[in-house]
OpenMM code with the backbone's topology and positions (N, CA, C; nanometers):
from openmm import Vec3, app, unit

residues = "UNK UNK UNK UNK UNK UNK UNK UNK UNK UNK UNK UNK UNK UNK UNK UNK UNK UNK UNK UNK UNK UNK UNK UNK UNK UNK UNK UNK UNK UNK UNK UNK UNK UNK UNK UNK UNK UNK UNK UNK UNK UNK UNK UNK UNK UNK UNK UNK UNK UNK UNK UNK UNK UNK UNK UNK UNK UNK UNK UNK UNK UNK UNK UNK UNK UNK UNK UNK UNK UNK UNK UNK UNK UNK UNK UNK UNK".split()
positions = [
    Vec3(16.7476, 7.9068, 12.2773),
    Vec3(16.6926, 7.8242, 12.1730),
    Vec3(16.7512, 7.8662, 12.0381),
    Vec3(16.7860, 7.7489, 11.9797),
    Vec3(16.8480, 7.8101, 11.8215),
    Vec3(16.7529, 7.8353, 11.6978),
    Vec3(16.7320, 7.9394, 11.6548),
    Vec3(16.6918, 7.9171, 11.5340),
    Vec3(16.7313, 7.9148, 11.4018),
    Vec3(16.7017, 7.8395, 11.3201),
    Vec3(16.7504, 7.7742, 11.1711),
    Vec3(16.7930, 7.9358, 11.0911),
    Vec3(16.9083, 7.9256, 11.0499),
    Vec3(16.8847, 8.0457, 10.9304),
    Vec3(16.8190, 8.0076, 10.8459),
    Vec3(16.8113, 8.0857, 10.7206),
    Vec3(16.7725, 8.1008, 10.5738),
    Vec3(16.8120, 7.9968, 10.5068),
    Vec3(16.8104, 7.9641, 10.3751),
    Vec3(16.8642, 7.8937, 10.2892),
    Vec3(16.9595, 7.9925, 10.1622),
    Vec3(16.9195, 8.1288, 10.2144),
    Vec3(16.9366, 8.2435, 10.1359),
    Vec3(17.0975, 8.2670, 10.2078),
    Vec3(17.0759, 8.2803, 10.3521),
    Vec3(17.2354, 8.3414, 10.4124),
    Vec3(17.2669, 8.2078, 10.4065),
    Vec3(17.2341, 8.0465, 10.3974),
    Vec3(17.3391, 7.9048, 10.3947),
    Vec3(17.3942, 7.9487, 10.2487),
    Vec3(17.3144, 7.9453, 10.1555),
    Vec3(17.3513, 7.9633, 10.0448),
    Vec3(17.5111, 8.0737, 10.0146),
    Vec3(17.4994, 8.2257, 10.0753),
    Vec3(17.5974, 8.3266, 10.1055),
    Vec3(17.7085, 8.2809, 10.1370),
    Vec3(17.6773, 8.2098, 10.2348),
    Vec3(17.7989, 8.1333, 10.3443),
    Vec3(17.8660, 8.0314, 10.2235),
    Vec3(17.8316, 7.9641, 10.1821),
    Vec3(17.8690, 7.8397, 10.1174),
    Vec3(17.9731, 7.9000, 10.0079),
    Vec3(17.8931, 8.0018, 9.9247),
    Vec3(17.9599, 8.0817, 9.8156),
    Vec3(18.1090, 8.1453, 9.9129),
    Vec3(18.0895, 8.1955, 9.9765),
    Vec3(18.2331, 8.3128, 10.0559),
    Vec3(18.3188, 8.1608, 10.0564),
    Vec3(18.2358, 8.0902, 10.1338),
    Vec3(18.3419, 7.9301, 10.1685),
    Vec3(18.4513, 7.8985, 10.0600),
    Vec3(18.3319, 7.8758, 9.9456),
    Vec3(18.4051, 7.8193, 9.8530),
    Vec3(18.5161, 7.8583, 9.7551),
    Vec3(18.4689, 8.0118, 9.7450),
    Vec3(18.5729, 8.1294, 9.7085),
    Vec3(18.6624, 8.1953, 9.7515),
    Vec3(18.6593, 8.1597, 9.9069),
    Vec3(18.7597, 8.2313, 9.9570),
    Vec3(18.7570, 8.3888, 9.9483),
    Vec3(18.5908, 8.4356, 9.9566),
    Vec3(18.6257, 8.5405, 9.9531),
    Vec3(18.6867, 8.5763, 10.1396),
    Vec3(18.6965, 8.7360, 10.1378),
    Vec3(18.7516, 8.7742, 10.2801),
    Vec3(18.5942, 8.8130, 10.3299),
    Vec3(18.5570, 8.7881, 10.4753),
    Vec3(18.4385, 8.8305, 10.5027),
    Vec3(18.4317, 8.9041, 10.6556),
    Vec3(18.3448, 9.0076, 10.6592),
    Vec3(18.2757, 9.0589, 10.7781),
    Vec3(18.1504, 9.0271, 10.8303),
    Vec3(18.2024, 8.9738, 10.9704),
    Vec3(18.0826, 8.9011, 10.9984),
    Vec3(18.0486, 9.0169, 11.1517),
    Vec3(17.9388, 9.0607, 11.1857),
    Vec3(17.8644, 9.1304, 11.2533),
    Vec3(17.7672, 9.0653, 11.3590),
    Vec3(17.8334, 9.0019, 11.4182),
    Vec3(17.7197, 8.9184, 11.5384),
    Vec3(17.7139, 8.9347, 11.6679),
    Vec3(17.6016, 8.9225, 11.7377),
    Vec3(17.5806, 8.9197, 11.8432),
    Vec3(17.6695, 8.8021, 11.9561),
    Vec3(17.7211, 8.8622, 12.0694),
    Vec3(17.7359, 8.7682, 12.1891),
    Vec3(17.7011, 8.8602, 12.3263),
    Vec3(17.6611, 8.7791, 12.3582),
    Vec3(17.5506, 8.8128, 12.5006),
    Vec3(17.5334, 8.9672, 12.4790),
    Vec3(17.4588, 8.9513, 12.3673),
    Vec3(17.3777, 9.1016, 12.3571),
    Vec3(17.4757, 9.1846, 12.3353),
    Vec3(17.5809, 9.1559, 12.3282),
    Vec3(17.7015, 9.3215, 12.2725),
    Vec3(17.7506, 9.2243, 12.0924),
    Vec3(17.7227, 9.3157, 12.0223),
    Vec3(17.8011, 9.3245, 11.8975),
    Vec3(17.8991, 9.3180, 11.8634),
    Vec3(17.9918, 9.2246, 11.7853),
    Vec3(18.0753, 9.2392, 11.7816),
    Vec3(18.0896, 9.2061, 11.6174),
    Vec3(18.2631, 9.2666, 11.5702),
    Vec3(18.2545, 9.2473, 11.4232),
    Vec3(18.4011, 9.1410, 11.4345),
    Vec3(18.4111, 9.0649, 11.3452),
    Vec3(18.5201, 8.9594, 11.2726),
    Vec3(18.5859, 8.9716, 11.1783),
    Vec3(18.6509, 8.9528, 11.0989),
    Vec3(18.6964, 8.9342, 10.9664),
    Vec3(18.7730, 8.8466, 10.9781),
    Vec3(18.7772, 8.8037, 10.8456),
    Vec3(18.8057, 8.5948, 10.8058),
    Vec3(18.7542, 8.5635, 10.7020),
    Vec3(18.8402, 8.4546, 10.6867),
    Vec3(18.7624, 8.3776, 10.5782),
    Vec3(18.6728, 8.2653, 10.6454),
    Vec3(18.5313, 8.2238, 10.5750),
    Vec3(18.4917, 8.0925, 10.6157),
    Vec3(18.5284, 7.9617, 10.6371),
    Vec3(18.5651, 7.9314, 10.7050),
    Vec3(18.6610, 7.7872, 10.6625),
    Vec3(18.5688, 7.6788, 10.6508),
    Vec3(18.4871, 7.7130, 10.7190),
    Vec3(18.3666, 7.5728, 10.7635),
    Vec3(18.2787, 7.5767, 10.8143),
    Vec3(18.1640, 7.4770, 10.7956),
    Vec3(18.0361, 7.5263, 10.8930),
    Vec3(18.0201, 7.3821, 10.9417),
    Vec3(17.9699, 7.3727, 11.0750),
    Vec3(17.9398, 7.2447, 11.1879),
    Vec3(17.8301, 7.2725, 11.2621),
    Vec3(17.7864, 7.1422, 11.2720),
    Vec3(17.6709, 7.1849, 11.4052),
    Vec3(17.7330, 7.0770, 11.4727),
    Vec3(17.7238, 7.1742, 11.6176),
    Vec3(17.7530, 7.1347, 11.7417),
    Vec3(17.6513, 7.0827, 11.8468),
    Vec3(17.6105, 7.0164, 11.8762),
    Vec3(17.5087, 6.9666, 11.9784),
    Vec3(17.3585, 7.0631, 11.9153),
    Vec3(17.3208, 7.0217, 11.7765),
    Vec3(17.2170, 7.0375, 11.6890),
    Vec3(17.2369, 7.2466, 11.6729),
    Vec3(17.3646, 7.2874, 11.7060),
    Vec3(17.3427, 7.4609, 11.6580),
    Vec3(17.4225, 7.4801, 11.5707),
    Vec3(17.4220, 7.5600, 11.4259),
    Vec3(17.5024, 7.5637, 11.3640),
    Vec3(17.5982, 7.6963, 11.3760),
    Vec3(17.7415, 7.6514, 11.3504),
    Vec3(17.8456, 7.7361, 11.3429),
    Vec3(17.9176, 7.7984, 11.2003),
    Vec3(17.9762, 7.8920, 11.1948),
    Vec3(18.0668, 7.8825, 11.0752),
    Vec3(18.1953, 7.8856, 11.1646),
    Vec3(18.3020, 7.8645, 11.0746),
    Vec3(18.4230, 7.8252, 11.1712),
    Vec3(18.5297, 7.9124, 11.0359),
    Vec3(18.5826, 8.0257, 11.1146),
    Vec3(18.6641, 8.1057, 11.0232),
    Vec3(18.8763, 8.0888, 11.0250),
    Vec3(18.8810, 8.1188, 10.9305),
    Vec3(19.0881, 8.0817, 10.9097),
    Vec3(19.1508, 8.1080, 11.0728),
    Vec3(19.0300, 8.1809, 11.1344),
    Vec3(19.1262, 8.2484, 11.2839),
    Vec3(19.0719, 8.1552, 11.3511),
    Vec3(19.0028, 8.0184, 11.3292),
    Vec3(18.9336, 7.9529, 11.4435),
    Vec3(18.8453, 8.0472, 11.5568),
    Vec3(18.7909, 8.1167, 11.4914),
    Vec3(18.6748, 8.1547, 11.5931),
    Vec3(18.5476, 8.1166, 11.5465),
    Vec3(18.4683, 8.0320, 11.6453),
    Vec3(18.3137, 8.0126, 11.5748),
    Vec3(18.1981, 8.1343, 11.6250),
    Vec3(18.1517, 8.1128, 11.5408),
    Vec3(18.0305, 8.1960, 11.4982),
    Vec3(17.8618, 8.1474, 11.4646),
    Vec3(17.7985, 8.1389, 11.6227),
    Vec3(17.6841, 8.0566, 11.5610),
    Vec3(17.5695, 8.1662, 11.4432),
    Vec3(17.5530, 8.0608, 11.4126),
    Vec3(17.4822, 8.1338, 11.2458),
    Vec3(17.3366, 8.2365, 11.2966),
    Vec3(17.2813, 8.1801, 11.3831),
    Vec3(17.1806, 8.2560, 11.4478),
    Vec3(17.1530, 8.3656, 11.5313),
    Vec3(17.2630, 8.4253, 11.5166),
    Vec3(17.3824, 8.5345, 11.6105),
    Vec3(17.4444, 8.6410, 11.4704),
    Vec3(17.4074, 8.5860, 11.4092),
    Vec3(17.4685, 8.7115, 11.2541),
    Vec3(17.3591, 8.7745, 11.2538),
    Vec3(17.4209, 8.9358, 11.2634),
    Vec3(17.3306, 9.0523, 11.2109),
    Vec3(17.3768, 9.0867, 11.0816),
    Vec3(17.5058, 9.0744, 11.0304),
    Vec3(17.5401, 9.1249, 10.9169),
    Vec3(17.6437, 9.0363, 10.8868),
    Vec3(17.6090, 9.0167, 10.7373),
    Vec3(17.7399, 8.8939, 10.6824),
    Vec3(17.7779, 8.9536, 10.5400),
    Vec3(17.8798, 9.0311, 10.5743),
    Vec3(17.9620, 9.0958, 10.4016),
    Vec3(17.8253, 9.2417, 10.3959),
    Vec3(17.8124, 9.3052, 10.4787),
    Vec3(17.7264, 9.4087, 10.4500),
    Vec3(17.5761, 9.3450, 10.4346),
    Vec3(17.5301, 9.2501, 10.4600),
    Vec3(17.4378, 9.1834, 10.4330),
    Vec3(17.3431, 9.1596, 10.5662),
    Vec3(17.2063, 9.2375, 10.5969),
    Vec3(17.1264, 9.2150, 10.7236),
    Vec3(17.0608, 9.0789, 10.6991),
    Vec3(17.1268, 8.9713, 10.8059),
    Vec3(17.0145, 8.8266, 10.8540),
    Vec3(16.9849, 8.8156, 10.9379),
    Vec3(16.9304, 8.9466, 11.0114),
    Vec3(16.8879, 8.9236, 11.1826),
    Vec3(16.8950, 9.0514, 11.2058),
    Vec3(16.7664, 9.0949, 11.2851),
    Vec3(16.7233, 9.2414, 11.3071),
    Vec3(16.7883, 9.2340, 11.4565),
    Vec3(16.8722, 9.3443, 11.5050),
    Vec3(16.9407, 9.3404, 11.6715),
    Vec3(16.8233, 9.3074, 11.7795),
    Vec3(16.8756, 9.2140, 11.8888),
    Vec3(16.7954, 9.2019, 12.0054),
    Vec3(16.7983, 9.3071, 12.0979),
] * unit.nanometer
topology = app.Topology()
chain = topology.addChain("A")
for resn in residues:
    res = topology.addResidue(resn, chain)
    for name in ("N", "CA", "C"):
        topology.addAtom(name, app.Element.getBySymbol(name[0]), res)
């Protein structure tokens, strides 16, 4: 089941987007951690879940970030 982020980490996301800053993203897949770096290129929802979509084309559903730029939005499962 997906749940909605913040308006606080959409907000984060939008800013890195638009600036181009470089980002570390810290998320979960099937329960192992993993880290990224990229820029944001984009965010989509896919069959109602949202993604960010980074310069390396890897997506990243938003509800799966533990850490975005040093930043905790999700306590580990």
């Amino acid at each position: 089941m997906y749940t909605p982020i913040s308006l606080d980490f959409f907000d984060q996301l939008n800013v890195a987007m638009q600036r181009k800053i470089p980002s570390t993203v810290v998320f979960l897949d099937n329960g192992e951690k993993k880290t990224l770096k990229g820029l944001v290129h984009t965010m989509e929802v896919i069959d109602g879940i949202e993604y960010m979509i980074l310069n390396t084309k890897e997506k990243i559903r938003l509800d799966k970030v533990v850490l975005f730029n040093g930043r905790r939005h999700k306590e580990e499962e």
